[in-house]
C-alpha positions as CSV (number, residue, x, y, z in Angstrom):
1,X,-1.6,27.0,45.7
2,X,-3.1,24.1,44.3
3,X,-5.5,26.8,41.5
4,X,-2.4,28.2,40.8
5,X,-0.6,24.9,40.1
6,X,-3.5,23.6,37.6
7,X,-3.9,26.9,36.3
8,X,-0.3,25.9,35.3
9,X,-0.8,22.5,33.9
10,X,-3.8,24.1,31.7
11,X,-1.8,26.5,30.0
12,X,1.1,24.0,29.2
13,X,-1.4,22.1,27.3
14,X,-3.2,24.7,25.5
15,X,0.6,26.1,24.6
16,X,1.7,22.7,24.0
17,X,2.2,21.7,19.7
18,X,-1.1,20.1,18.5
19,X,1.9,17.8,16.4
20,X,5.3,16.8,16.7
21,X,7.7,18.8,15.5
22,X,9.1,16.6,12.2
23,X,12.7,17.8,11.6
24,X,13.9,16.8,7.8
25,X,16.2,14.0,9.4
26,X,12.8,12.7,10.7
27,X,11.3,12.6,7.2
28,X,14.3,10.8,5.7
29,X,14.0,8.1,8.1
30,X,10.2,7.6,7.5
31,X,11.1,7.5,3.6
32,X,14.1,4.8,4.1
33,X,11.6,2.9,7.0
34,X,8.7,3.3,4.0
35,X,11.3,2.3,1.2
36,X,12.8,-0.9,2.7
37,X,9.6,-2.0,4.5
38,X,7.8,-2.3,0.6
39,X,10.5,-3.6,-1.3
40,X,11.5,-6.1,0.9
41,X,7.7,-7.0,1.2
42,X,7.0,-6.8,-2.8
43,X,9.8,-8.7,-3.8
44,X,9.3,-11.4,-1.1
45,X,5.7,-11.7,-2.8
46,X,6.7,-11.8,-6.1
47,X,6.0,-15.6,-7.1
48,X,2.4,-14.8,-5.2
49,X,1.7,-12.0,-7.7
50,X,3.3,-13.6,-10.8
51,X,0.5,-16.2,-10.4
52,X,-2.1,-13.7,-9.6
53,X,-1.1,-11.6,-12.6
54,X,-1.1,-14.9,-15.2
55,X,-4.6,-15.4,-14.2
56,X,-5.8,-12.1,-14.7
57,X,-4.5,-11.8,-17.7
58,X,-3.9,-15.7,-19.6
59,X,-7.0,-17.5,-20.9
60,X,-5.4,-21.0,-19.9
61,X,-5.1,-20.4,-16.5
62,X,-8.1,-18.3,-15.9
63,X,-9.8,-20.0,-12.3
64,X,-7.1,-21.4,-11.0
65,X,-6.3,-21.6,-7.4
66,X,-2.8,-19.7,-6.2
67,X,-1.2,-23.8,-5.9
68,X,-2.4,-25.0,-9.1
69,X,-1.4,-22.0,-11.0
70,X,1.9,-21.9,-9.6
71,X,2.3,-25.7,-10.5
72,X,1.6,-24.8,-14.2
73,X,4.0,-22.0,-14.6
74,X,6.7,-24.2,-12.8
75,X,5.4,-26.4,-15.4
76,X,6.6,-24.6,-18.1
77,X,9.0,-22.3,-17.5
78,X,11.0,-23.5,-14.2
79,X,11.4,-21.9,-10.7
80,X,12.8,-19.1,-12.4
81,X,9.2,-18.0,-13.8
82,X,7.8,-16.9,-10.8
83,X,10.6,-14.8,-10.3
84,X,9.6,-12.5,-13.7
85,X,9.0,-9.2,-12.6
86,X,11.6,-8.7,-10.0
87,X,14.0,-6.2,-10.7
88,X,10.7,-3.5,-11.6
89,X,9.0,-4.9,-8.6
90,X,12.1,-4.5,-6.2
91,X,12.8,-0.9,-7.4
92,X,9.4,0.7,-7.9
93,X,8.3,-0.4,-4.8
94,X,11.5,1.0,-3.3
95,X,10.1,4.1,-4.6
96,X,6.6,4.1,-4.2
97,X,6.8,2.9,-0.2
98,X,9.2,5.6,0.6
99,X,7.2,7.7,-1.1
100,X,3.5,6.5,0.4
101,X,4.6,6.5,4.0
102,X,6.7,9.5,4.6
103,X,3.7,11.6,2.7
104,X,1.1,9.7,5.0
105,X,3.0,10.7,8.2
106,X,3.7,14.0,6.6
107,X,-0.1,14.6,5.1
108,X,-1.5,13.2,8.1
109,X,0.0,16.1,10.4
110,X,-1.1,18.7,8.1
111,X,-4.4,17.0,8.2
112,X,-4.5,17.0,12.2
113,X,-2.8,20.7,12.2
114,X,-5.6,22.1,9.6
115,X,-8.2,20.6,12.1
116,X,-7.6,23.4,14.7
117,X,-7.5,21.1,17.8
118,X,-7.0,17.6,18.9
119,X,-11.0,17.1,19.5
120,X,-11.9,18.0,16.3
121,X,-8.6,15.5,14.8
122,X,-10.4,12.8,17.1
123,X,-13.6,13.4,15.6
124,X,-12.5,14.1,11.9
125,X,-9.9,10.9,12.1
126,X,-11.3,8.8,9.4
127,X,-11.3,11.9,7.0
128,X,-7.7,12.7,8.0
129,X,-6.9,9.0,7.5
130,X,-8.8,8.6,4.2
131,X,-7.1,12.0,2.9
132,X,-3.9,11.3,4.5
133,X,-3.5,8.1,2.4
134,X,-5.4,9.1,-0.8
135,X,-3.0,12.0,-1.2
136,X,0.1,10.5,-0.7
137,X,-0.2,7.3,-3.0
138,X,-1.0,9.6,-5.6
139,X,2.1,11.0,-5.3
140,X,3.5,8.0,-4.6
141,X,1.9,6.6,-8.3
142,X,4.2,9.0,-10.3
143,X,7.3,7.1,-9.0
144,X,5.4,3.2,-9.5
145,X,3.8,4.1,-12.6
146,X,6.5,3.5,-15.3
147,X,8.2,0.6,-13.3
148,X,4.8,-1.4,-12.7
149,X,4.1,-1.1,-16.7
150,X,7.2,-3.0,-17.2
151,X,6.7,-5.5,-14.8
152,X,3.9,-6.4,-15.8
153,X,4.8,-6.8,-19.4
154,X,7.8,-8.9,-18.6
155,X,4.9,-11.0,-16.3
156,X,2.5,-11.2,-19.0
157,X,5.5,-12.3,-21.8
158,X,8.8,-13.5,-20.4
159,X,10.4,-13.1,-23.3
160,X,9.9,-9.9,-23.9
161,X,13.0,-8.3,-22.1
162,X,16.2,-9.8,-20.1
163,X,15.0,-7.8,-16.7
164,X,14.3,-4.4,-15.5
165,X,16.4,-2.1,-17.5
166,X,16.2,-3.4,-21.0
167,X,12.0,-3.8,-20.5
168,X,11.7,-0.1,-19.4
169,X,14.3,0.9,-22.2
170,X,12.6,-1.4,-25.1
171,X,8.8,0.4,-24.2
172,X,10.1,3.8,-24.0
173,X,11.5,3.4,-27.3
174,X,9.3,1.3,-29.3
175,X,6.5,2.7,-27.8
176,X,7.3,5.7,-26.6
177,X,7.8,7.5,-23.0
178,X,4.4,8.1,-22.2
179,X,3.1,4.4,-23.1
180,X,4.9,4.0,-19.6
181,X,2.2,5.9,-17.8
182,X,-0.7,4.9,-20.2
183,X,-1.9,2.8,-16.8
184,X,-1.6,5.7,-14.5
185,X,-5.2,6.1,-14.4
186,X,-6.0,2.6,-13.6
187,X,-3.1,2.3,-11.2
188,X,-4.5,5.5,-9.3
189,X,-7.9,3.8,-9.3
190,X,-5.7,0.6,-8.1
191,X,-3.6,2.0,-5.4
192,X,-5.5,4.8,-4.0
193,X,-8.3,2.7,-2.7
194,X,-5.5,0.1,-1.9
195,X,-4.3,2.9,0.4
196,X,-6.9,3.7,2.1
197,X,-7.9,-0.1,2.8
198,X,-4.4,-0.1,4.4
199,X,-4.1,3.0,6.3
200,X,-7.7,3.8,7.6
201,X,-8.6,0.5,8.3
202,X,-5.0,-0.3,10.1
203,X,-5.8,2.6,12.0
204,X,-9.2,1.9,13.4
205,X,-8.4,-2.0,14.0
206,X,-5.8,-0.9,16.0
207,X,-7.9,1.8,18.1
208,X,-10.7,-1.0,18.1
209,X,-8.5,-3.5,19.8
210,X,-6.7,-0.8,22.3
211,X,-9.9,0.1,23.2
212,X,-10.8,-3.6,24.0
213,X,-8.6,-3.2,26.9
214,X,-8.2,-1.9,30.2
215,X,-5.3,1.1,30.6
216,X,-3.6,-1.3,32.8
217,X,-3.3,-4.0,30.7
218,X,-2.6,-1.3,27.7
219,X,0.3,-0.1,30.2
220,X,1.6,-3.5,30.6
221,X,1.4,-5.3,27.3
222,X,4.3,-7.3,26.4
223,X,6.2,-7.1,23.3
224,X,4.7,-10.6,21.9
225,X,0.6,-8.6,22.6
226,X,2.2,-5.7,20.4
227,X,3.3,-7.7,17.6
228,X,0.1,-9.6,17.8
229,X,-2.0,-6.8,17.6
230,X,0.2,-5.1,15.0
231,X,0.1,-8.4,12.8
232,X,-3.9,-8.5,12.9
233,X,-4.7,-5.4,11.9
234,X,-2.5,-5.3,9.6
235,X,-3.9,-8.3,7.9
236,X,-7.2,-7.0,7.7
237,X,-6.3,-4.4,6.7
238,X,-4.7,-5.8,3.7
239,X,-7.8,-7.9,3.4
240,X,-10.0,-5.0,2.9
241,X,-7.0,-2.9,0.4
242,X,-7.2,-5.8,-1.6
243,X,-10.9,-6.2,-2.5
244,X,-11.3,-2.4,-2.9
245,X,-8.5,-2.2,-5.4
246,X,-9.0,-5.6,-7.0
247,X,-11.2,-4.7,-10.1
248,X,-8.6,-1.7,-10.9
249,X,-5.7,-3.9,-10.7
250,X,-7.6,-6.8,-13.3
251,X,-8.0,-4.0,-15.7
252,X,-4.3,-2.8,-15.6
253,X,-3.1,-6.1,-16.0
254,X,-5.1,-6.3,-19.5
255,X,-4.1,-1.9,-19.7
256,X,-0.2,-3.0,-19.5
257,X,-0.5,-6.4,-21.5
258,X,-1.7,-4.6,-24.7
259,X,-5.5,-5.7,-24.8
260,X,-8.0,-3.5,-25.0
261,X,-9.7,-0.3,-28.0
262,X,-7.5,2.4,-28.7
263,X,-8.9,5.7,-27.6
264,X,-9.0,7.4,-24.0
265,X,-8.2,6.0,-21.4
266,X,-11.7,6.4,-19.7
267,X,-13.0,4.8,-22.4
268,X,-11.0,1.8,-22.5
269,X,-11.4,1.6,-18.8
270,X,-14.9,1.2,-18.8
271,X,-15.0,-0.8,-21.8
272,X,-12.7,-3.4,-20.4
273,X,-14.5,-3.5,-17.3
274,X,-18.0,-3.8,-18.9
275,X,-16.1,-6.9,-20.9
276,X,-14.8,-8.4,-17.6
277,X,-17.9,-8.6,-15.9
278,X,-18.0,-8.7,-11.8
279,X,-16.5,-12.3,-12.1
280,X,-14.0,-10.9,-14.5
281,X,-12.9,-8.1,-12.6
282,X,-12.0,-10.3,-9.6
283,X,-10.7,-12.7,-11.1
284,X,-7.4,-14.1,-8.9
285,X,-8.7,-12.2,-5.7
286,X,-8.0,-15.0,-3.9
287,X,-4.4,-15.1,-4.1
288,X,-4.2,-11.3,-4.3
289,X,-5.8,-11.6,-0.9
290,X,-3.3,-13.4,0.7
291,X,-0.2,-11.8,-0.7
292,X,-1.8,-8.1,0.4
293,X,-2.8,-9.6,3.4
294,X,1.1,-10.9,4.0
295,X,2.1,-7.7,2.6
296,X,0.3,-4.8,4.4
297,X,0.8,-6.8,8.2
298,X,4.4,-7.2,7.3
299,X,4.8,-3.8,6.1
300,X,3.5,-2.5,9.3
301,X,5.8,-4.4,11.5
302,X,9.0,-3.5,9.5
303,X,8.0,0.2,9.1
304,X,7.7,0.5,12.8
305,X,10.5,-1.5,13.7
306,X,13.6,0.5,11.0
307,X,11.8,4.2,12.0
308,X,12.7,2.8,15.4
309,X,16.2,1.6,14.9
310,X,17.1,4.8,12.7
311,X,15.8,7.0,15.8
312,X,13.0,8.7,14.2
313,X,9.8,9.7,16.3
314,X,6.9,7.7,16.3
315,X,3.7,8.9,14.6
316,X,0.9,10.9,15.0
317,X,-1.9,8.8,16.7
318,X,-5.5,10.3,16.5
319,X,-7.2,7.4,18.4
320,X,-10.7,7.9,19.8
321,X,-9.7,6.2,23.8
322,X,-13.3,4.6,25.2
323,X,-13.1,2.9,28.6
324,X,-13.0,-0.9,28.3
């Protein structure tokens, strides 16, 4: 009786789906979670990354701190300066986050399908990770591309356009429609390695810490443990997207401002990164670092948090468990 009854259990978990089954309604709510969780972030961030973008990209303010810049822009242009940008911002990371996070859950369980079986997902989870995320930002990009050309011009030169609609409208016709994805390159080379940073190192802080613990205490943690260990990796996490995607990001700030040779865009890529220099091409890391770090651990709790409240299923975790 008790052969026959595990002979049982066995074959309910070899028949049992390697994934959850995501229904379409499932999808939409990872795309709205993904959507809200980025603008809200992005757009709460915007007077972080106005500074960080004048200091990339304006010889005057080139080494200073986050505080000091934001003093001088204050300064000379009111409150109302570090809020350039935020229509484009708001929107295109509307966009691009519904975008980035539906695909990862969605490329993820293709990932861990294509693997066969959940030993070799376990074993193969940084690849599925680090594919997971590289394919869906670059998907993602197509969406971000035209709207993060245009905020950065209105960034770079206030006066350029009134907001969102008459920037985007003003390149597209003075400079044609595909001078809005002349930075599609660089922002691939930005946001790619961005991803990554965010997804595969989220994940694997997360299994590091889990696996820290005992499965009692892992049984029993309390909603304030959660949020803690949600909040720290995610801000490492956003430590580590941030300095892989720095140099990228430096080089489409100068890409979307108008500096630069003419000719293709490989060439003026590695021509303005040989003219940057290292200390060029990180220049305003430091404030970048704390905005993606703010960004990526908040991103993480709101994602979680609206897929819960819509009634979608949770994702597909891969972790590796080792006894504490």
């Amino acid at each position: 009786m008790a052969a026959e009854k595990a002979k049982n259990v066995a074959k309910d978990v070899v028949n049992q789906p390697l994934t959850p089954n995501f229904t379409a309604k499932d999808y939409s709510s990872f795309f709205l979670a993904g959507a809200l969780c980025c603008t809200l972030s992005h757009g709460a961030m915007t007077p972080i990354d106005v500074v960080k973008t004048r200091i990339q990209i304006d010889p005057a303010m080139k080494g200073m701190s986050l505080l000091s810049g934001g003093r001088s822009i204050v300064a000379k242009e009111g409150v109302a300066g570090l809020l350039t940008g935020f229509g484009p911002t708001a929107v295109g990371y509307l966009l691009q986050g519904g975008a980035k996070f539906s695909l990862y859950d969605y490329f993820k369980k293709e990932l861990v399908e294509f693997s066969g079986s959940r030993e070799n997902a376990v074993k193969n989870r940084t690849a599925i990770y680090l594919g997971g995320a590289a394919i869906a930002e670059f998907f993602a990009d197509i969406l971000l591309t035209p709207l993060e050309a245009t905020r950065i011009r209105l960034v770079s030169n206030p006066k350029y356009a009134n907001g969102l609609v008459s920037g985007l409208t003003k390149i597209a016709t003075t400079e044609g429609v595909s001078s809005l994805y002349a930075g599609f390159l660089p922002i691939l080379l930005k946001q790619v390695p961005y991803a990554i940073g965010q997804f595969t190192v989220n994940e694997r802080c997360t299994e590091f810490i889990y696996n820290q613990m005992t499965p009692e205490t892992k049984a029993n943690l309390s909603p304030t443990s959660q949020f803690g260990i949600t909040l720290g990796s995610g801000i490492v996490a956003g430590f580590a997207a941030a300095i892989l995607s720095h140099p990228a990001d430096t080089i489409l700030s100068q890409i979307n401002k108008g500096h630069g040779p003419k000719g293709s865009m490989v060439y003026r890529l590695v021509t303005l990164g040989k003219e940057a220099g290292v200390t060029g091409l990180f220049a305003g890391l430091g404030p970048r670092m704390v905005m993606t770090a703010g960004l990526v651990a908040s991103q993480f709790l709101l994602y979680s948090n609206i897929k819960s409240a819509l009634g979608a299923k949770p994702g597909i975790e891969i972790h590796k468990e080792e006894a504490a």
